[in-house]
N, C-alpha and C positions, 0 to 999 in steps of 0.2 A: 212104239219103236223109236222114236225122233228122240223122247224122254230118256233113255235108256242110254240111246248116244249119247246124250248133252250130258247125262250123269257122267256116264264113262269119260268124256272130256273132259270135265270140272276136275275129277280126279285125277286123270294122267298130270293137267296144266297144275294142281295143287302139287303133288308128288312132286313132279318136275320143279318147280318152285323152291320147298323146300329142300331139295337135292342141291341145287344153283346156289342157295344159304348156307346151306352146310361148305361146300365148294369155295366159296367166296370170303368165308369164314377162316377156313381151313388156309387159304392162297392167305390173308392179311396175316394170319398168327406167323408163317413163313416166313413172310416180308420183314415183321416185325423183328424178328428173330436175325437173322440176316444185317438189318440196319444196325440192330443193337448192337452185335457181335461186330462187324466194321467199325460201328463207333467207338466201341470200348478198344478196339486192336491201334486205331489212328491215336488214339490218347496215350495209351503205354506207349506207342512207337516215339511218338513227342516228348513226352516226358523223359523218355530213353534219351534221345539225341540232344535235349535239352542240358541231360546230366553229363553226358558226355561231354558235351562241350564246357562243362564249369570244371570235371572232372582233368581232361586232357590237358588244362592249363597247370594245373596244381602235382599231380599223380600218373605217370605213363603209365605203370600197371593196373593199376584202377580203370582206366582208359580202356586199355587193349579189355578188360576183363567186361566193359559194359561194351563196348563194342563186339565182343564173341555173341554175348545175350543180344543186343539185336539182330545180330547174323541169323541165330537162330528164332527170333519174332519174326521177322522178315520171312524166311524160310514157311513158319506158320501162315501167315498172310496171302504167301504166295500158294499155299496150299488150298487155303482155304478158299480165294478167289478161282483159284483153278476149279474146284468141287461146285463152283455157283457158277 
């Protein structure tokens, strides 16, 4: 009988185990995803505001027109952090 337990626990704590793997596994690809997406969103936003600014000295309509695009990056961003 004691045997039979100890089986049956070895399995639940293995199952359990690889459940928590998969889990844990599954939480880090998220993460990853997540960071990567923020990091890629902070870079175009930079780059945005980077061109803007060489742009607004040279061109007002060029200006006004990358400034709409980051209204709407921004807007994404703000979406996106809203959804996390």
């Amino acid at each position: 009988m004691r045997k039979r337990i100890n089986d049956t626990l070895d399995k639940l704590e293995e199952t359990t185990l690889k459940e928590m793997d998969e889990l844990n596994a599954s939480w880090n690809a998220s993460l990853k995803f997540d960071v990567d997406t923020c990091s890629r969103l902070r870079t175009e936003l930079t780059c945005l505001c980077d061109a803007i600014k060489k742009i607004g000295k040279k061109n007002k309509e060029l200006a006004f027109i990358a400034h709409q695009k980051s209204e709407e990056m921004i807007k994404q961003v703000d979406k996106y952090l809203n959804r996390n």
